[in-house]
C-alpha positions in Angstrom: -38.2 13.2 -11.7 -36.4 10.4 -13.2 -32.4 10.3 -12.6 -30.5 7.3 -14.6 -27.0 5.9 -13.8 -24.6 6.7 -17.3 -20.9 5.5 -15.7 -18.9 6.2 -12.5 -15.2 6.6 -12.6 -12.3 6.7 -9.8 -9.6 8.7 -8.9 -6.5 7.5 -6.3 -3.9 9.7 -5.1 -0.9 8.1 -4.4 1.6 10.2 -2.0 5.6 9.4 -2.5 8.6 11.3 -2.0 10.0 10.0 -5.0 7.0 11.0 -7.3 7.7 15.2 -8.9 5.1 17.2 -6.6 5.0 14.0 -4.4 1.7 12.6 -5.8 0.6 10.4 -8.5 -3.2 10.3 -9.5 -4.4 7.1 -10.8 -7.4 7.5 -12.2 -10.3 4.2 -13.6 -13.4 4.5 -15.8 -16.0 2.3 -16.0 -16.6 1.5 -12.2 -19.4 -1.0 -11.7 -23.1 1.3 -10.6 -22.8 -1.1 -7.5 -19.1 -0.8 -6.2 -18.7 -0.8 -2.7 -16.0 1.5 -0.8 -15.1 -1.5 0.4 -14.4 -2.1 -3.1 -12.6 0.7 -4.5 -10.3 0.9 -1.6 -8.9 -2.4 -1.8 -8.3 -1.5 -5.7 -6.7 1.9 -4.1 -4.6 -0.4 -1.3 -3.5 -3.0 -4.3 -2.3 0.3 -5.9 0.0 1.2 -2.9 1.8 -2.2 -3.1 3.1 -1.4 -6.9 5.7 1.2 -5.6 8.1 0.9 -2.4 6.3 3.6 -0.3 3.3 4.8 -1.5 0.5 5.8 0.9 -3.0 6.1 -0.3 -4.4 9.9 0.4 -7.0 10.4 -1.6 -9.8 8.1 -3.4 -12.4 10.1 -5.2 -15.8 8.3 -6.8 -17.4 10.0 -9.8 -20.9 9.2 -10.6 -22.7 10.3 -13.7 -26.4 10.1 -14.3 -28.8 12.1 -16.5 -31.6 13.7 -14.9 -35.1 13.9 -17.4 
């Protein structure tokens, strides 16, 4: 059975006391086939550094591929 890549995409959740609900979700499309979680969590870490207390919780890849 043959399975082919189509995109991946990533989701961060960023926890705060200052954000309503105390999260924010950033979310990415397009994610190189080949990103690392090395990768992805420095992007997540670089995210953290934006706003005065934000602590990376969540980091979420999403691969799609078709399958014929």
């Amino acid at each position: 059975m043959a399975k082919t890549w189509l995109s991946n995409s990533v989701a961060f959740s960023l926890t705060n006391d200052t954000y309503d609900n105390g999260t924010l979700d950033r979310r990415f499309n397009n994610i190189a086939e080949d990103a690392t979680p090395e990768q992805l969590l420095a992007v997540g870490d670089a995210l953290t550094t934006l706003h005065a207390g934000d602590i990376l919780t969540t980091t979420i890849l999403t691969t799609k591929a078709q399958i014929a």
